[in-house]
NUTIKE-818456 format. One record per residue (C-alpha): residue number from 1; residue in one letter; x, y, z. Coordinates in steps of 0.001 Angstrom, whole numbers, plus 500000, padded with zeros to 6 digits. Layout:
BEGIN
(NUM "a" (X Y Z))
...
END
This chain:
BEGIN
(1 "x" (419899 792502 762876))
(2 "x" (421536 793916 765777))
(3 "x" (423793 795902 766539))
(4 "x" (426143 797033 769236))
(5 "x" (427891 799922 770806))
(6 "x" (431408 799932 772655))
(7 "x" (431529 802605 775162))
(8 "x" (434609 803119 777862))
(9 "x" (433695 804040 781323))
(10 "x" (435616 805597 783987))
(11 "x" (434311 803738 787434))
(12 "x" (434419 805911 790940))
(13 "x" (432829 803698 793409))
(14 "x" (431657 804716 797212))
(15 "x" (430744 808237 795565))
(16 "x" (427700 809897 797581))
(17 "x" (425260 809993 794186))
(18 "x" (425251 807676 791433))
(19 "x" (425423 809345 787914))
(20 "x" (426679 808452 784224))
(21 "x" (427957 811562 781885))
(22 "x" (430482 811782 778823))
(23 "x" (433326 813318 779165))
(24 "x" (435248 814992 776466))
(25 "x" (435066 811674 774061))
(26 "x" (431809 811123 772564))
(27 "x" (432661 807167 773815))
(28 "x" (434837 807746 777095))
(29 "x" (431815 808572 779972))
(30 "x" (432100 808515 783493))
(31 "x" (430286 806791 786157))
(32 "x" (429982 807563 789888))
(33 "x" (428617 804833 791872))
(34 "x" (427593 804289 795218))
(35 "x" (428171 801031 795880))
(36 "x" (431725 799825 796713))
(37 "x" (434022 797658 794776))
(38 "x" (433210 794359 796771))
(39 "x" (431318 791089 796052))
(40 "x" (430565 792922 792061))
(41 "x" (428311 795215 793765))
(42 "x" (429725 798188 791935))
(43 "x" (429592 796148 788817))
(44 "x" (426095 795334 788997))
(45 "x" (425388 798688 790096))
(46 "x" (427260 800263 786709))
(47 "x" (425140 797831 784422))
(48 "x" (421405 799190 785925))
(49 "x" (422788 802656 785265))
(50 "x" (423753 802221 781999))
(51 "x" (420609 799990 780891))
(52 "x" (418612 803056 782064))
(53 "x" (420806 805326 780711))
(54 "x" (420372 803842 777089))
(55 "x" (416963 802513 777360))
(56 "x" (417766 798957 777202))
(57 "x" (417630 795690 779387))
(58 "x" (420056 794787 781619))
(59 "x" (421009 792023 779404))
(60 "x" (421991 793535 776788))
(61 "x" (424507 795396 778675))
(62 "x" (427982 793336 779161))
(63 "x" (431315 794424 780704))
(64 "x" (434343 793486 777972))
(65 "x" (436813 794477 779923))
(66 "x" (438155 795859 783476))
(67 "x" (435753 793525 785377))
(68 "x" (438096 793954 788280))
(69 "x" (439460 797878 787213))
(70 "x" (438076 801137 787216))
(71 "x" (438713 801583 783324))
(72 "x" (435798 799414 781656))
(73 "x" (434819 798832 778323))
(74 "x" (431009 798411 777917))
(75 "x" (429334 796708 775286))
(76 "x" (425433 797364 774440))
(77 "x" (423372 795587 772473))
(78 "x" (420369 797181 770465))
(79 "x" (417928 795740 768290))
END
């Protein structure tokens, strides 16, 4: 059975590092990202982070909502 987390996630693309850290919220985190917001490249960019991040596959992590905004809610699916 498996079962899966919801996590928000503040985007800031075209930053000069990427990272992923929680802020205040245990599930409101923030994620700087290098790549810019064209073509889904920041999109694809925030799912590799959090897939390492949580130790999962990249398929397992799916964007909800805010595909096209910079407040996203994550979903990530664990076995």
């Amino acid at each position: 059975m498996s079962k899966a987390k919801i996590i928000q996630v503040k985007v800031k693309p075209n930053a000069r590092k990427s990272s992923l850290h929680p802020l205040n919220d245990i599930n409101l985190w923030q994620a700087e990202l290098k790549s810019p917001p064209v073509d889904g490249k920041a999109n694809k960019e925030l799912i590799i982070l959090i897939a390492e991040h949580f130790g999962c596959r990249k398929s397992a992590v799916t964007i909800k909502s805010g595909v096209s905004g910079r407040m996203k809610l994550i979903q990530i699916k664990s076995a």
